[in-house]
C-alpha positions in Angstrom: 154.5 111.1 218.8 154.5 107.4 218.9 152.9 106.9 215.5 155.3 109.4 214.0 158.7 107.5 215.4 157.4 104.5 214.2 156.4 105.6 210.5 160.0 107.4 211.0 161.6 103.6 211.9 159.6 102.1 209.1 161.0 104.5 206.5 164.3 103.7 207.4 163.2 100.0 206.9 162.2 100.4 203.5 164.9 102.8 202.6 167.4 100.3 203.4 165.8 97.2 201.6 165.2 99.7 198.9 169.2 100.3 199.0 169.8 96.1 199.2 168.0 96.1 196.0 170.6 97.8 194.2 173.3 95.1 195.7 173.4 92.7 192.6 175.8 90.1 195.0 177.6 90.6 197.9 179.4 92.0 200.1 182.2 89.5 200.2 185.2 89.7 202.5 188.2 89.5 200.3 192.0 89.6 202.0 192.7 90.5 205.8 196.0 92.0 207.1 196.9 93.3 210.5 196.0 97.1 209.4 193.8 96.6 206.3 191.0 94.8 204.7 189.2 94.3 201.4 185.4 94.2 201.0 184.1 92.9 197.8 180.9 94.6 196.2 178.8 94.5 193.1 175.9 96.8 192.4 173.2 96.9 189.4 173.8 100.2 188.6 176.5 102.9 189.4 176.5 103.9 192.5 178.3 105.7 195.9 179.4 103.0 197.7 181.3 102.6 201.4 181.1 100.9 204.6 181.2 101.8 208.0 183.3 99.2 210.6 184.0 98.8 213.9 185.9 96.0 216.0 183.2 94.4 218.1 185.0 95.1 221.7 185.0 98.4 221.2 181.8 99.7 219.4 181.7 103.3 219.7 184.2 103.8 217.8 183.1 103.3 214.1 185.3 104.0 211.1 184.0 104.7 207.5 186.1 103.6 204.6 186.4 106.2 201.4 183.1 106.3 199.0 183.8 104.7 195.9 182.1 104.2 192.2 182.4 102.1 189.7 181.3 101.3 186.0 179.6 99.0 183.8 183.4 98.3 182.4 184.1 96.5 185.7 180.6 95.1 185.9 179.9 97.8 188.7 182.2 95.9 190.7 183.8 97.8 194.0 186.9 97.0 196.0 186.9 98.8 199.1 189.9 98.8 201.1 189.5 99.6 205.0 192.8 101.0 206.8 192.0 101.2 210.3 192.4 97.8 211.2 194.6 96.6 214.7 195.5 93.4 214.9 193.7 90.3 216.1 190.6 91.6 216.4 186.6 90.8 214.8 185.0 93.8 212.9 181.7 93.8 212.1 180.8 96.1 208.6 177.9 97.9 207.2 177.3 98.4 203.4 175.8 102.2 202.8 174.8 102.7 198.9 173.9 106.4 198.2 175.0 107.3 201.6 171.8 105.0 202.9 172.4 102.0 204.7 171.4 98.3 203.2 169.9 95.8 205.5 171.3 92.3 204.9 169.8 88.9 206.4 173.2 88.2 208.0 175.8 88.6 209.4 178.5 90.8 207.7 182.0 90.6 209.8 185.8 89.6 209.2 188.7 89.1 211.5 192.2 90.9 211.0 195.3 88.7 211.2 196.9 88.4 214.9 200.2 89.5 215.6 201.1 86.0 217.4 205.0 85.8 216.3 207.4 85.9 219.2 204.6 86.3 221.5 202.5 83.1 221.6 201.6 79.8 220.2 200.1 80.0 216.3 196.1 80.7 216.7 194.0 77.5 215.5 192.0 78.7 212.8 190.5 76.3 210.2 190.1 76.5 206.1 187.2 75.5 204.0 187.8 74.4 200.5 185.9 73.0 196.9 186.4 73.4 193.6 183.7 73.2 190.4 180.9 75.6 190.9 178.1 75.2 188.0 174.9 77.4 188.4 172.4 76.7 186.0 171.1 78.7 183.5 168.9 76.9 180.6 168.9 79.6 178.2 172.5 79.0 177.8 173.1 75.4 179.3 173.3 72.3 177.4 170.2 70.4 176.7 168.7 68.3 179.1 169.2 68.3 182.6 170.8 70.7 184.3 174.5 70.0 185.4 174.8 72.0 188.5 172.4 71.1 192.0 172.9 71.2 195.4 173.0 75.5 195.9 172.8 74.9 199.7 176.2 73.7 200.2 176.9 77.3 200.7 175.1 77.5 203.4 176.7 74.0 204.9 180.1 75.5 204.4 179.1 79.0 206.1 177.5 76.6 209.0 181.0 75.6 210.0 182.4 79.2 210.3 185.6 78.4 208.8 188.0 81.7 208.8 188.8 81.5 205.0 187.0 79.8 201.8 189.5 78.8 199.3 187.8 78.4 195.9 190.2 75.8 193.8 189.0 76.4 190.0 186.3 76.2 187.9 184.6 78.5 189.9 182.4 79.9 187.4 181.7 77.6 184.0 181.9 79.7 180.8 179.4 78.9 178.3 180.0 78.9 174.7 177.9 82.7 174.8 180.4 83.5 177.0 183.9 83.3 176.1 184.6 85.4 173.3 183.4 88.6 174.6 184.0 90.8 177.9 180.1 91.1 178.0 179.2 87.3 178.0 182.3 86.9 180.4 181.1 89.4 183.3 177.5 88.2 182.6 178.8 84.6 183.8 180.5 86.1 186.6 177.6 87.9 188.1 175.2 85.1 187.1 176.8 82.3 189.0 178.2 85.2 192.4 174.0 86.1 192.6 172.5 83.0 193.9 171.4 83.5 197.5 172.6 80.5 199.4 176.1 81.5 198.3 175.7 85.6 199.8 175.8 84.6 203.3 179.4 82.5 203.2 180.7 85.2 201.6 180.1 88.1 203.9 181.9 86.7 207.0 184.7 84.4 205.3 188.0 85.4 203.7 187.7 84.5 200.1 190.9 83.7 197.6 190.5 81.8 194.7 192.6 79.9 191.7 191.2 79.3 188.5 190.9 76.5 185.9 190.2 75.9 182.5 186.2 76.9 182.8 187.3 80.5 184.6 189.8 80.7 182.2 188.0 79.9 179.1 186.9 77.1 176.8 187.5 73.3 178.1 191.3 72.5 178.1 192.2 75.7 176.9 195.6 76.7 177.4 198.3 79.5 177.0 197.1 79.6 173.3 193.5 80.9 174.1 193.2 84.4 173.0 190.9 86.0 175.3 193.1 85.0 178.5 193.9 89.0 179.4 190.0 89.7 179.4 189.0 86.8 181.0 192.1 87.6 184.1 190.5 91.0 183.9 187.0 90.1 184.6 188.7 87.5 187.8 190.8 90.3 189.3 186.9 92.5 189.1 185.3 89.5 190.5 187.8 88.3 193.1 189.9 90.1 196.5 193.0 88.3 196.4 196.2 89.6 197.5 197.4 89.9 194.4 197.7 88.8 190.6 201.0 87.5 188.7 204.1 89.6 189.7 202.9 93.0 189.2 199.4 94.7 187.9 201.0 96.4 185.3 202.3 92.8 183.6 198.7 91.5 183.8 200.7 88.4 183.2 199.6 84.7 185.1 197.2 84.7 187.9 199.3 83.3 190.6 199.2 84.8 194.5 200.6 84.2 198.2 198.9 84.8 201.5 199.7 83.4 204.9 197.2 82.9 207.8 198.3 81.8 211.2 201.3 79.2 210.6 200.6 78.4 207.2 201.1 80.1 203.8 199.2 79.3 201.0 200.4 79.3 197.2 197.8 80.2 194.8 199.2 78.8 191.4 198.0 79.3 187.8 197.4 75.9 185.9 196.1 77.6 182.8 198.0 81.1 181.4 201.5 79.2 180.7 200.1 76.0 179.9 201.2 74.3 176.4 198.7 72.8 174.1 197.6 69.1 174.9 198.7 68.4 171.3 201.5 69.8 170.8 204.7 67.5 170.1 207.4 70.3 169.5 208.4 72.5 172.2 208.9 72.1 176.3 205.7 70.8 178.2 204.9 73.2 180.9 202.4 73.4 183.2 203.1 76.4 185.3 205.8 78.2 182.5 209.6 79.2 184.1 208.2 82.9 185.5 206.1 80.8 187.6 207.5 77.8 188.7 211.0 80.0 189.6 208.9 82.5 191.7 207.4 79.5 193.6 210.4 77.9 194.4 211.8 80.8 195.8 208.7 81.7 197.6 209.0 78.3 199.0 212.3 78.4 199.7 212.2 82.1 201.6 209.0 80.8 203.3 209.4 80.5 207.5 205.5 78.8 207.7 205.6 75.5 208.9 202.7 74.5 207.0 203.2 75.4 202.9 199.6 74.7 201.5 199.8 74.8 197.4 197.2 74.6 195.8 197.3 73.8 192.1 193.8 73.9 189.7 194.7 70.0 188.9 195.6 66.8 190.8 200.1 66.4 191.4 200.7 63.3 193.4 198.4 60.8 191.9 199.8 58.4 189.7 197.0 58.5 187.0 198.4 61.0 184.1 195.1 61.7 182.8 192.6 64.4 182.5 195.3 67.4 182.5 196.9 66.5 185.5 200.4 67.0 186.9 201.4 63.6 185.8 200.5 64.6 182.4 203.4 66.9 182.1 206.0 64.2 184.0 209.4 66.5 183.2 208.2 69.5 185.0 206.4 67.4 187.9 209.5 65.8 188.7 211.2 68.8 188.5 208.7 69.9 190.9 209.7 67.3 193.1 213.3 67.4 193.0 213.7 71.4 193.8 211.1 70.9 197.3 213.2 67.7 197.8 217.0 69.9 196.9 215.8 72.6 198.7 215.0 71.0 201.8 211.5 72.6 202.1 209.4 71.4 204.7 205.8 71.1 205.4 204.2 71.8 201.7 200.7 69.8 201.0 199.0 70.3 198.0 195.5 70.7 197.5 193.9 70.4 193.9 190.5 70.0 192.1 189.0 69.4 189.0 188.0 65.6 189.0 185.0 65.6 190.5 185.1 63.3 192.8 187.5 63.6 196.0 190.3 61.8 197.3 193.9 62.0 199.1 197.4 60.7 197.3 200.4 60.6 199.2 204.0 60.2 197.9 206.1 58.5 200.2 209.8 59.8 199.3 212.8 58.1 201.0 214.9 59.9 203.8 211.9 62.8 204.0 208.8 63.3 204.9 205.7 62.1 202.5 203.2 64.6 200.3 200.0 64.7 200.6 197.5 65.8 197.6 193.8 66.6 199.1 191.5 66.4 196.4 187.9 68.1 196.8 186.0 68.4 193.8 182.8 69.2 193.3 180.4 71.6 195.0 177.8 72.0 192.8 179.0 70.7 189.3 178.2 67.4 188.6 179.8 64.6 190.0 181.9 61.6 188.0 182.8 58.4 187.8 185.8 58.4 185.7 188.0 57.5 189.0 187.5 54.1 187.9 189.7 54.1 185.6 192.5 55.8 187.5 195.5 53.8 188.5 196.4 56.0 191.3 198.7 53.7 192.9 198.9 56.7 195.2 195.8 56.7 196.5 195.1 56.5 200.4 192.4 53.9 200.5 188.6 55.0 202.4 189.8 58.5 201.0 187.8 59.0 197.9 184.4 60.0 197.8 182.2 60.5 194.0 179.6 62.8 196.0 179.3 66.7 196.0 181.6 67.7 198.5 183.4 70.7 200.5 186.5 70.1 202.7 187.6 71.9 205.8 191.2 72.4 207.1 191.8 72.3 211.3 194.6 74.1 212.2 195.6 73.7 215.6 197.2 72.8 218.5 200.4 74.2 220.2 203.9 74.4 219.4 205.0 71.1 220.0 201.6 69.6 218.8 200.8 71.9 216.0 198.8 69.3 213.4 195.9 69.8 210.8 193.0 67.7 210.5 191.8 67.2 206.8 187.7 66.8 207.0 185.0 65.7 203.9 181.9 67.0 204.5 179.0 66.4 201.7 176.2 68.6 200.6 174.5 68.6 203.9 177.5 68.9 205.9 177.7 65.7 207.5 181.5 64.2 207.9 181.9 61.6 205.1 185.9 61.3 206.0 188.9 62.3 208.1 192.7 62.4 208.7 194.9 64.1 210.8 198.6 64.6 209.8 200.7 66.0 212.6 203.1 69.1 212.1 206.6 67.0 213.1 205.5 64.2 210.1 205.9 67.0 207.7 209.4 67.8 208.8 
């Protein structure tokens, strides 16, 4: 009888590795509401897919979401949407794939937002945060050696259990293979999501993510680049985030809001209204009017004390180079004047791209100063050109040419509400702190 229950035990085993096999990367907790979450799947093949939850103070009671399939046309991606969720409360998940459960190495959980308003003090929570994610792959890389290292910085951000990861751009690098077609696109996608230090983080973290010019498409592409619907297809098949532009069915811009404790966070789109470098005739726009109007009235309807924005490229600094905000002056200052006009408190931007990391903060007369958190890169390769910034702007001990990640406290009560800005490098020691208090933002 013995023998039999454990042959029975180590069938199971092996049936649910064999059912892990067919997870290509994954799961990955996307969005969390009060009453409903997104997981994030991708398979190797077509398959049934669902999961099966339960809040961890209460597990008898398990729920099972609805089964879903998918298709090579979305890369065999799945969005599963659980909506039994109460508020304020862990879940822990299991992935079942052909109705047989697959046994993961970690831990696979997610918190639903608290219902805190009118009731308590905000809940500290904190936010982790890097942008420029190159995997290698030589058959397609440039010669020589290869750009991206470092994988386990994953695994250093996971280590500090932050609630959400916000990925700020150049997530994913497009090759030259990859750009011009939906295959070579989704093949980049999956390529860079299937490393193994990277699965972990994913499973128990929120995950929301911006793009730049290498999710978008070629270097410095713009509004001109003419695969820009397939490539904001592929991100809404490879991303969870709330949303997408102002509707689905304009598949226009790639630019989202979510809020999380006290704070709400403004996902903007650097890329899909963005005029050519060269061009002379015409306005210069970053964002484009659809965009920057909805985020000024998103700002301006906003009750969050803390408005984090976060834009693919650098705003406050003073150096107008590599794409930058100070590139496009006009619509910075515009920028500017409507957060200054319409008396909008507590924004800080965070931004990418440079490859190196730093903090700029705009003093502004009769107001409170801005603050733009620069974290760049996590695995790409890391540069030097700071050198020849003249970032006059710069917050001096702040900048760090090393590969990076960043992690936003949030905490304290109502009267001492303040965020601590943290640099950690690959290894997750501190390279750097800064804590700006809630009232200096007012």
């Amino acid at each position: 009888m013995k023998k039999i229950s454990f042959l029975v035990i180590l069938l199971c085993f092996f049936n649910g590795f064999s059912q892990n096999g067919l997870i290509q990367s994954g799961p990955m907790v996307g969005y969390c509401e009060m009453t409903e979450a997104v997981i994030w799947v991708q398979t190797k093949e077509n398959a049934a897919v669902k999961i099966d939850y339960f809040a961890t103070d209460n597990p008898s009671i398990i729920f099972t979401s609805d089964t879903y399939n998918s298709s090579k046309e979305t890369g065999f991606t799945y969005h599963i949407v659980l909506d039994k969720l109460q508020p304020g409360k862990k879940y822990k998940y299991a992935v079942f794939i052909n109705n047989k459960k697959a046994i993961l190495p970690y831990e696979t959980s997610f918190s639903s937002k608290k219902l805190w308003q009118w009731r308590e003090d905000a809940p500290d929570f904190t936010v982790a945060l890097g942008s420029c994610t190159y995997i290698n792959e030589p058959e397609f890389d440039r010669p020589g050696k290869g750009y991206g290292s470092g994988y386990s910085i994953f695994e250093s951000i996971n280590s500090k259990n932050p609630d959400i990861m916000l990925w700020g751009g150049d997530n994913v690098y497009l090759r030259e293979a990859d750009w011009d077609s939906k295959t070579g696109i989704m093949h980049r996608y999956t390529h860079s999501r299937s490393i193994k230090e990277m699965q972990p983080l994913l499973a128990k973290t929120q995950n929301f993510a911006i793009w730049d010019d290498h999710d978008f498409g070629p270097n410095d592409s713009d509004r001109s680049f003419y695969n820009k619907n397939l490539t904001l297809e592929v991100f809404k098949d490879f991303w969870a985030n709330k949303s997408y532009g102002m509707s689905p069915e304009q598949n226009e811009g790639n630019y989202s809001t979510f809020n999380w404790g006290d704070a709400q966070f403004f996902l903007l789109d650097d890329r899909f209204f963005k005029s050519p470098n060269d061009r002379k005739t015409g306005a210069r726009t970053l964002l484009g009017d659809k965009q920057f109007e909805w985020l000024i009235d998103a700002l301006t309807y906003s009750t969050a004390p803390f408005k984090i924005i976060y834009f693919g490229g650098q705003v406050i600094t003073t150096a107008a180079r590599f794409e930058n905000y100070s590139t496009y002056p006009e619509e910075k200052e515009k920028l500017l004047k409507e957060i200054l006009d319409n008396n909008i408190k507590g924004v800080l931007f965070l931004s990418g791209d440079r490859h190196f990391s730093e903090l700029s903060k705009l003093d502004r007369s009769g107001t409170y100063p801005l603050y733009d958190w620069t974290v760049s890169p996590l695995t790409s390769g890391v540069s030097d050109s700071y050198k020849e910034d003249k970032n006059t702007n710069k917050v001096e001990e702040s900048l760090f040419a090393v590969n990076n990640f960043g992690i936003i406290s949030f905490s304290g009560n109502k009267e001492n509400r303040q965020i601590k800005l943290s640099l950690y490098d690959k290894d997750g020691k501190e390279l750097w702190n800064k804590v700006i208090l809630k009232k200096d933002l007012d």
